[in-house]
Residue, then its C-alpha position, 0 to 999 in steps of 0.5 A: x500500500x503506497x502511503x501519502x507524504x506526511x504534511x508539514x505541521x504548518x500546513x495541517x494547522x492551517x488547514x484545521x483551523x479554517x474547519x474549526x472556525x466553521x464550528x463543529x464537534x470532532x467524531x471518530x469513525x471505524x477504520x473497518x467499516x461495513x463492505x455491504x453499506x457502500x455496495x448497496x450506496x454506489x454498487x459492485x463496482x465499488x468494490x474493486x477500489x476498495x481494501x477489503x477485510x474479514x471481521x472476527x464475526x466473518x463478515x466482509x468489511x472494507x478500509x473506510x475510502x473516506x469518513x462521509x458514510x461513518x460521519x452520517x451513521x455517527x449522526x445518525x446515532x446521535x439522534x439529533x436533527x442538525x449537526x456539524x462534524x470535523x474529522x481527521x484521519x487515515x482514509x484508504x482507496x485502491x489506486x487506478x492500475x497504472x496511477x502513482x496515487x497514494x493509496x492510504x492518505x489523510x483526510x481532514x473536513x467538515x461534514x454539516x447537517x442542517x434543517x430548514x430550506x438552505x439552498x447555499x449549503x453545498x456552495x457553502x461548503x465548497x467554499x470551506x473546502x476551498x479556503x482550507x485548501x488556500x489555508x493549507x498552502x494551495x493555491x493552484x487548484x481548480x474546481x468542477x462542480x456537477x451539482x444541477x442544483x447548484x447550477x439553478x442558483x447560479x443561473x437564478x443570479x445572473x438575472x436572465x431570461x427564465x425561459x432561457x434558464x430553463x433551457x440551459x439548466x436541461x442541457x448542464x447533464x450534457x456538456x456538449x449540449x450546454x456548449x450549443x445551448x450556451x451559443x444559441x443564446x448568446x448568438x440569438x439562435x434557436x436554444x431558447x425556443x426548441x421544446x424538450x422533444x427538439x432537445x431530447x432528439x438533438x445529437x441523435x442519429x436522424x434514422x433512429x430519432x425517426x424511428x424513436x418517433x415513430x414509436x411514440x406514435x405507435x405507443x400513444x396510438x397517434x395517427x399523423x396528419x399533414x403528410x409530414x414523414x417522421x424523418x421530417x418532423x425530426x429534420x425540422x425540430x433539430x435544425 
């Protein structure tokens, strides 16, 4: 097992502190942890990134990958609708074949569990870990953010057209789809204006959107009219 360079005091003080900061009560976690918990969480694949043990009672467990699912069952535990947790400790995963990555490593954070409507919280969040980070000496880190909802808020603050919004929070699943919905609307084409079938069946073979067309027809019991071919219908949603 590739083991991560110890970090300088300094760093790790720094990098404490901002968690700190944000408040929060220390908890520990199991290092072994229950093999069938992250299964049933994120599937068999996870398995293969995984160190994985026998317990005395003959049960698989695995070398925790992090301290999220420890943290949630220590809340859990607690019984208490809101809390916030700091942890620090050894977190181990399997590296990729081929990968230098340390394969057991120190992990420091802060996870928050709160009640009420708070929208921000993941931003939040992600700017605590960002300013640890900065803390901790980093300064070259770049981040990527996947979160649908946090796009929505994004897109609520730019004060934009609603209808254009929507149309670009239905392509954010897709990068090359936001890149051409982006375009269209800073370029006055058509994005804001295609219904969901038009964006559903764009970047689809024209045959097989036909096809899927078609299908629909058959299932909904629809009889066309018009005299437009399915392939039509399909050419002129999508150009």
């Amino acid at each position: 097992m590739r083991l991560e360079p110890a970090a300088p005091a300094k760093v790790l003080a720094g990098v404490r502190a901002v968690f700190e900061a944000a408040g929060g009560s220390l908890v520990t976690t199991a290092v072994a942890e229950p093999l069938s918990l992250y299964l049933d969480l994120a599937g068999e694949a996870l398995r293969e990134r995984l160190f994985l043990v026998q317990g005395a009672d003959r049960e698989e467990y695995c070398l925790r990958p992090d301290f999220t699912l420890g943290t949630a069952l220590a809340h859990i535990a607690a019984g208490a609708a809101a809390g916030r947790y700091i942890y620090e400790g050894p977190a181990f995963r399997v590296a990729p074949p081929g990968s230098d990555r340390p394969e057991q490593f120190l992990q420091i954070g802060l996870e928050a569990y709160e009640t009420g409507d708070a929208p921000l919280a993941d931003a939040a969040m992600a700017s605590l870990a960002w300013r640890a980070a900065k803390a901790g000496g980093r300064g070259d880190l770049g981040l990527i953010v996947g979160d649908v909802s946090l796009f929505g808020v994004f897109l609520a603050s730019l004060g934009i057209a609603e209808i254009v919004a929507a149309h670009l929070g239905a392509a954010f699943p897709r990068p090359w789809r936001l890149t051409r919905a982006l375009d269209a609307a800073t370029q006055g084409g058509r994005g804001p204006r295609a219904g969901p079938l038009a964006s559903l069946l764009e970047g689809v073979d024209e045959s097989q959107a036909a096809s899927a067309l078609e299908e629909v027809w058959t299932l909904a019991g629809i009889e066309p009219v018009g005299g437009r071919s399915a392939a039509e219908i399909v050419r002129r949603l999508t150009s």
